[in-house]
C-alpha positions in Angstrom: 26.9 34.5 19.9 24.5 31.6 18.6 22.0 33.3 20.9 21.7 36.5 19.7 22.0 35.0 16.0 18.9 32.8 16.5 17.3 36.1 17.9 18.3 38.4 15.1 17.1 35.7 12.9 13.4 35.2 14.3 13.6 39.3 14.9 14.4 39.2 11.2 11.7 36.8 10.1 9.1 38.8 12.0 10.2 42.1 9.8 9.8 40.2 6.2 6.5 39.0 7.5 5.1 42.4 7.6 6.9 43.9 4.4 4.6 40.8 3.0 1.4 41.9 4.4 2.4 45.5 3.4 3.1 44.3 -0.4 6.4 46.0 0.2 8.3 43.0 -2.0 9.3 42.4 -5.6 8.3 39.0 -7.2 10.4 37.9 -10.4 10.4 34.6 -12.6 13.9 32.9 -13.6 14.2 31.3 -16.9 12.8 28.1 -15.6 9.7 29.6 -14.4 10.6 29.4 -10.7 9.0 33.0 -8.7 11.5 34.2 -6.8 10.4 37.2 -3.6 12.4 39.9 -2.8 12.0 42.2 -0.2 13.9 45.2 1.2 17.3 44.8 2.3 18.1 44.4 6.0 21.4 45.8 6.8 20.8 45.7 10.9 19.3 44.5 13.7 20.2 46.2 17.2 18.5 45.3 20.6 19.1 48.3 22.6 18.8 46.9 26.3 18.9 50.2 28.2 15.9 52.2 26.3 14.3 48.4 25.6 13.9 48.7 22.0 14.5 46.8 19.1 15.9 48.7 15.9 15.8 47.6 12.3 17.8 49.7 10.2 16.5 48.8 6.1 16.3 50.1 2.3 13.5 49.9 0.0 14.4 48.3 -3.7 15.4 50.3 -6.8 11.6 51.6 -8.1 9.5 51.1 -4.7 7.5 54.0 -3.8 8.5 55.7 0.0 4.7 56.6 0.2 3.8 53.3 0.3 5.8 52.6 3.3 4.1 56.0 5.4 0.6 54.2 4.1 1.2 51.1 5.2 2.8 52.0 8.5 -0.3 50.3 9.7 0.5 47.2 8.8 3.7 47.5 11.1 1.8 48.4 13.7 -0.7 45.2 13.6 2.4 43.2 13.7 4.8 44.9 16.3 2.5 46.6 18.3 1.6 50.1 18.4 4.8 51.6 20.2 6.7 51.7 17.2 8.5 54.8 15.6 9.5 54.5 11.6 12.2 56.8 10.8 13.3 57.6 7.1 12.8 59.1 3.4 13.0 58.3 0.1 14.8 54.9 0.5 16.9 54.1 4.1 14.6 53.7 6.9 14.8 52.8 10.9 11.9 50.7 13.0 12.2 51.1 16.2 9.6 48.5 18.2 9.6 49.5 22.0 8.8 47.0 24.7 6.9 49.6 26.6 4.1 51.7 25.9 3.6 55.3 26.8 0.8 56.2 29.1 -2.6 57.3 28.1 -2.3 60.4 30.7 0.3 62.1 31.8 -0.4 64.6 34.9 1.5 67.9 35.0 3.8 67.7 38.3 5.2 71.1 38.8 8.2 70.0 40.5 9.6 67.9 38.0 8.8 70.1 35.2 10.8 73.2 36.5 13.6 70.9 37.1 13.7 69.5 33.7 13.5 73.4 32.5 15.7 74.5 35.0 18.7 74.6 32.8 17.2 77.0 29.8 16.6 80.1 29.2 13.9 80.1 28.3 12.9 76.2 28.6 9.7 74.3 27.1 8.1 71.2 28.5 7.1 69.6 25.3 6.4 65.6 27.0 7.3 62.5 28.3 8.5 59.9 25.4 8.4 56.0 26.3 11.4 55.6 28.1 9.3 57.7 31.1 12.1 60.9 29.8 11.4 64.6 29.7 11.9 66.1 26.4 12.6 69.8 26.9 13.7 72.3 24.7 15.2 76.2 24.9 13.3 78.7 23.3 16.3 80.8 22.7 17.7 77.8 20.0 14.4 76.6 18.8 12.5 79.9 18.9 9.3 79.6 17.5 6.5 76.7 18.4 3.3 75.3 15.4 1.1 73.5 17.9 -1.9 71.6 15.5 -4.3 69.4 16.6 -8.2 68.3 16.3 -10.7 69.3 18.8 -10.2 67.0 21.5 -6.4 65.9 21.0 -4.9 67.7 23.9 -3.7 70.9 21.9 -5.0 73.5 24.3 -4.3 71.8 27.1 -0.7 71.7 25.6 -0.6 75.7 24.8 -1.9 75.7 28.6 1.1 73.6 30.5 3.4 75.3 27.9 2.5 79.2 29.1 1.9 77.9 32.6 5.6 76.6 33.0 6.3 79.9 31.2 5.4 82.1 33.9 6.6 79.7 37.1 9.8 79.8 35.4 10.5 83.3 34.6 10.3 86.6 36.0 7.8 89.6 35.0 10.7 91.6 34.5 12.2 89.0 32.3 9.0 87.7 30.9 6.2 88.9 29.1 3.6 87.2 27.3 0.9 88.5 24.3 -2.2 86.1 24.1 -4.0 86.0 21.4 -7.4 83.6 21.9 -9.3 84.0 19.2 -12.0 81.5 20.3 -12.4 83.2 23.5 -11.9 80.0 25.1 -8.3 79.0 26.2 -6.8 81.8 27.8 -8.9 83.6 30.2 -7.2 82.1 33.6 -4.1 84.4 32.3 -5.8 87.3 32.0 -4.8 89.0 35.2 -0.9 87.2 35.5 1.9 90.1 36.4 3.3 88.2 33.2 0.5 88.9 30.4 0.1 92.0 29.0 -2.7 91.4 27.3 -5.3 88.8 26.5 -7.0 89.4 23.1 -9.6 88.1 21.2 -11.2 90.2 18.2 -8.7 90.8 15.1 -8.9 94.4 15.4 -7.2 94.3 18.9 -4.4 91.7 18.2 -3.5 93.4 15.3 -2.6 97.0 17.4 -1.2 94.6 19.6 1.2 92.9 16.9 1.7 96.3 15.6 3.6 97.2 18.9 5.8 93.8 18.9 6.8 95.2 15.1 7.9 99.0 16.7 9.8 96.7 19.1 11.7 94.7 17.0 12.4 97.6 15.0 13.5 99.2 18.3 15.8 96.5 19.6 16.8 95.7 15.8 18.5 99.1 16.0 19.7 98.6 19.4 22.1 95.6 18.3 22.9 97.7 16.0 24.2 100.6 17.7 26.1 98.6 20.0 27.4 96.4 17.3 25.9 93.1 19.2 24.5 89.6 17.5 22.1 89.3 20.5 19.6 91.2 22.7 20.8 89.5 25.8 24.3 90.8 24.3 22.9 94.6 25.1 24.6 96.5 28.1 22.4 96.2 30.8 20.6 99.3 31.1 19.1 98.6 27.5 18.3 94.9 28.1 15.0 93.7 27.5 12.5 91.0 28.9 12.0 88.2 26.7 8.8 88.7 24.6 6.8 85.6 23.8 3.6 85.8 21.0 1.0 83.4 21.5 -2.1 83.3 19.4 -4.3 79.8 19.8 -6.4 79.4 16.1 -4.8 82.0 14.4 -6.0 80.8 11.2 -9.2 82.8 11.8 -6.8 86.1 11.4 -5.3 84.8 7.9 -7.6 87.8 6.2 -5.3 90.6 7.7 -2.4 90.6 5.8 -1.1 92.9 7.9 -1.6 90.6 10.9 0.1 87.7 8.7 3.2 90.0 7.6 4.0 90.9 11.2 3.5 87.0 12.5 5.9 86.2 10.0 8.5 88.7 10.5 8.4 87.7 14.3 9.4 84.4 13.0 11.7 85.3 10.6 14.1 87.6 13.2 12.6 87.6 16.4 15.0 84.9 18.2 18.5 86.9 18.1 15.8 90.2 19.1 14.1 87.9 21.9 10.7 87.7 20.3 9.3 84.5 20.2 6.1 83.1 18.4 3.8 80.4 19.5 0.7 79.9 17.1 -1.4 76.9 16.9 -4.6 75.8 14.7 -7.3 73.1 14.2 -7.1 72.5 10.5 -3.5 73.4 8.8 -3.9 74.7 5.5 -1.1 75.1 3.5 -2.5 78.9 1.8 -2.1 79.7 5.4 1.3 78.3 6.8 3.2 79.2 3.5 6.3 78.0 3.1 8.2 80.9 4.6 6.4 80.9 8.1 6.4 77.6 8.0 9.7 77.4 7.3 10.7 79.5 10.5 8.4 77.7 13.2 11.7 75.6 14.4 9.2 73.0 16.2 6.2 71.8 15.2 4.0 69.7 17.6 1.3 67.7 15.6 -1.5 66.0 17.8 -4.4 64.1 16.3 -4.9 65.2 12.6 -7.6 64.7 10.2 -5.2 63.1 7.1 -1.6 62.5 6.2 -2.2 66.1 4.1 -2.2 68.0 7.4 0.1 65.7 8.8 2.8 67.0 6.1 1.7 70.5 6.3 2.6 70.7 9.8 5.7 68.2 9.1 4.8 65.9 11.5 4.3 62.5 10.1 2.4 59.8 11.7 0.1 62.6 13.4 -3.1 61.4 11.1 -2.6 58.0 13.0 -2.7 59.0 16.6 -5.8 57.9 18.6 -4.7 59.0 22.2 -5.5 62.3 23.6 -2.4 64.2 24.8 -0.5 62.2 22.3 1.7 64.4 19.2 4.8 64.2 17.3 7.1 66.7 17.6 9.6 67.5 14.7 12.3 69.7 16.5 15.9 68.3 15.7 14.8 65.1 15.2 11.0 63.4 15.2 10.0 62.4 18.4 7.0 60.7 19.7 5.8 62.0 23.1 2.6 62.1 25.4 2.1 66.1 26.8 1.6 66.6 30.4 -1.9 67.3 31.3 -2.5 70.7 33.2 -6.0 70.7 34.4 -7.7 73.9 34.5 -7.7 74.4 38.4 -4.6 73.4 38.9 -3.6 76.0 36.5 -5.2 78.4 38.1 -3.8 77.2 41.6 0.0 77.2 39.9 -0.8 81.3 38.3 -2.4 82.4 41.7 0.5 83.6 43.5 1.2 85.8 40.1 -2.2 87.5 39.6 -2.1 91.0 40.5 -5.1 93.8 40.7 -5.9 95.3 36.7 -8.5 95.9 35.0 -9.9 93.0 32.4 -8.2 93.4 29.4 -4.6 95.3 28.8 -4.1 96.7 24.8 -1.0 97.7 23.1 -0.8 101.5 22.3 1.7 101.5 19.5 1.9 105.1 19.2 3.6 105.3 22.3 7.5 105.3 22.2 8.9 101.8 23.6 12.7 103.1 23.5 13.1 106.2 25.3 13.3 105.5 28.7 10.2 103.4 29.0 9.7 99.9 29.6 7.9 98.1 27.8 5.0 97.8 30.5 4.8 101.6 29.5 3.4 100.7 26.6 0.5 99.0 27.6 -2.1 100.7 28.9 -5.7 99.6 30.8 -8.7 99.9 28.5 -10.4 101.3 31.6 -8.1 104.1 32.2 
């Protein structure tokens, strides 16, 4: 007992030295002219032993500003280290200080990611957090994926891993995927995967395409319908459908078709109880662009290196601005988390896709004239430019 009093007391010390160097203290004068310091209140103090971290649970005073805690979060990292997480709005906050550091690279291990994913639906590899832990998710609860990130952060090698463990998880006949690359740069190595059904890069083209996802929606909207069901997968079998999954890599550069915009954000709006799912990522965030009713409906957001706390808040990741390691992003899902992606290099991709690629011709477009219900499968609905 005196043992872990003497530590929660030094632990304690160590936190009022940094609320001083952050200025994050109120100074008053008694009636004898004595200045009397007070700084937020410390309510607890918990050494977890098993994840190796030491939490501080406060409150800021009556009148302090919460910004100036998310500016000065440097000032908690000078003195704890940089493997801290601060938790918390408007006036209760957590520190968490971790005694071990995430690594600076994390390599892509097939094996343990389709075991991690094994359990979901339709499960995503989002990274390893500091404890060395998998954090996974299920498409089918958190539907719809904002990946943002500065050139060079580890974004695209993120959409990459994320589409790869995709397609080694899933069937073509229960999976297929819509890529969108608008820089003509990322997805290429997908192009000829049973999986895709098309790769697209000019406007033009991904908007017929997204016009076909919106005659699909409508289709399977008025399939739950008919059969009075909450849930695609719900469907009697002979109308089930594969999983659909949208993913468009610097879609801002398509924020002049409305159209294109409208259909994006009806996908995000309904698609998870129809089995359409969205992935869309960008450089630069800008709020005109993620409004707040997309925004609203992209359930996880992934924020890698960003320029400014602005874009960090766009993309409701806090602490983003401040990352400095590649492959490094905060994820708001249910909670924030801090985690380091797993790095897919691009011939190991293309060894993991290789047993998938089949003979078509180079680029597969969406026809939406063509009936999707009917009869036909969706694959009958995409058709070869060459043919």
């Amino acid at each position: 007992m005196i043992r872990e009093f003497l530590y929660k007391s030094k632990a304690k010390g160590e936190l009022i030295k940094a609320f001083r160097s952050a200025g994050l203290f109120k100074q008053y004068k008694s009636k004898g002219g004595t200045e009397r310091t007070i700084f937020p209140q410390v309510h607890d103090i918990h050494l977890d032993k098993e994840n190796k971290s030491l939490r501080y649970t406060f409150t800021l005073l009556n009148g302090m500003d919460p910004k100036e805690v998310r500016k000065k979060e440097f000032v908690f990292r000078q003195h704890f280290g940089r493997s801290i997480a601060l938790d918390g709005d408007l006036k209760k906050y957590v520190l968490t200080v971790y005694a071990t550091s995430m690594p600076d690279e994390l390599t892509y291990k097939a094996e343990n990611v389709l075991e991690v994913v094994s359990p979901y639906a339709l499960g995503i590899i989002a990274g390893m957090d500091r404890n060395g832990r998998y954090v996974a998710f299920d498409m089918l609860k958190q539907p719809h994926i904002l990946i943002a990130g500065q050139t060079g952060s580890g974004k695209s090698t993120q959409l990459r891993q994320i589409l790869t463990t995709l397609i080694l998880n899933k069937k073509p006949s229960e999976l297929q995927l819509f890529l969108g690359d608008c820089k003509k740069s990322e997805f290429h190595i997908f192009r000829k995967v049973e999986h895709v059904q098309c790769v697209l890069s000019s406007a033009k083209d991904i908007g017929k395409m997204l016009r076909g996802i919106k005659k699909e929606l409508d289709e399977r909207s008025d399939l739950t319908e008919l059969f009075e069901v909450s849930h695609v997968d719900d469907l009697p079998a002979e109308h089930r459908r594969a999983y659909l999954v949208v993913c468009i890599d610097e879609f801002v550069m398509l924020r002049k078709d409305e159209a294109i915009m409208d259909i994006l954000t009806e996908i995000s709006a309904i698609g998870r109880t129809l089995g359409v799912f969205a992935i869309l990522s960008m450089q630069r965030p800008n709020a005109k662009i993620l409004d707040t009713t997309i925004r609203a409906n992209l359930t996880v957001s992934m924020g890698f290196q960003l320029r400014d706390i602005i874009e960090s808040r766009i993309v409701n990741t806090p602490g983003a601005e401040t990352i400095e390691t590649s492959g490094r992003f905060i994820m708001n899902a249910d909670k924030l988390y801090e985690l380091q992606a797993p790095y897919l290099t691009l011939d190991k991709a293309k060894d993991l896709l290789n047993p998938f690629i089949v003979s078509k011709g180079p680029v597969k477009e969406v026809t939406p004239e063509e009936p999707v219900l009917k009869g036909l499968s969706e694959k009958d609905v995409f058709n070869d430019v060459s043919n």
